[in-house]
C-alpha positions, 0 to 999 in steps of 0.5 A: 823970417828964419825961413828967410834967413838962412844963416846962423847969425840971423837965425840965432838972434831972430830965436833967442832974442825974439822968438824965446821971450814971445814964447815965455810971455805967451806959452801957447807959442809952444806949440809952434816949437813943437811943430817947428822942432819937426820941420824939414828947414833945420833952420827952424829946428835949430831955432826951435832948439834955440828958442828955449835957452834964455830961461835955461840959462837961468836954471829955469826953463823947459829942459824936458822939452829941449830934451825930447827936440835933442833926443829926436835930432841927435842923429841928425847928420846937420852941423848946426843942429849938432852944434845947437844941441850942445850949445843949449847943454853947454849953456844948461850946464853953467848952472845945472851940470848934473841935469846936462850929465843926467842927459847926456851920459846914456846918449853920449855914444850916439851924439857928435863930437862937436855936441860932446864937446860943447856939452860937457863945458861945465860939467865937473872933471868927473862927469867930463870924464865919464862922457867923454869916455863913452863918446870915444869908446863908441867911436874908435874901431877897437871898441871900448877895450882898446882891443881890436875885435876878434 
């Protein structure tokens, strides 16, 4: 059916109301959002992604293996894995603002604005800051001193 769909406003609920508590209930399903994590259809990664966010909405959940799926489509040129990614850290950082900053910090130069800006939501105003300011020093051409290179 997410194969099928090809559209946020189904694929995001065929996820994360049905796909996440079949996974939480049956933990073997896991392997499937491995494979769907690496799929060509960035529906399915997207839900892959999607399908862990209920627990992590909780404080609970996988954020490693959200994390390792993130880590390995941060690049991706996709909106809506973009868009995905930062919603699940946007949503992750509700209650657990230092696991999001812990994550995202080293990666923020490499990630997208619309990932940086969903992320960083709830993070306090320090961590915000912080992020904010290694995403925009990646992305002006002058560099990270204001200068232009030499």
């Amino acid at each position: 059916m997410i194969r099928q769909s090809k559209t946020w406003a189904f694929v995001d609920e065929l996820a994360i109301a049905i796909t996440g508590p079949l996974v939480e209930r049956s933990p073997k399903l896991l392997r499937v959002l491995d494979r769907w994590a690496e799929d060509d259809d960035f529906w399915l990664r997207r839900s892959a992604m999607l399908a862990l966010l209920r627990p992590l909405r909780r404080g609970r959940g996988d954020f490693p293996r959200f994390a390792r799926y993130a880590e390995r489509m941060l690049a991706d040129r996709e909106f809506f894995i973009r868009k995905a990614i930062g919603w699940v850290l946007r949503q992750t950082g509700k209650l657990q603002p230092d696991v999001v900053y812990s994550w995202l910090m080293p990666r923020a130069a490499r990630a997208s604005g619309v990932t940086v800006r969903e992320a960083v939501k709830y993070l306090s105003s320090a961590q915000r800051a912080a992020v904010l300011a290694a995403y925009q020093s990646a992305t002006r051409p002058e560099g990270p001193s204001g200068r232009a290179p030499r």
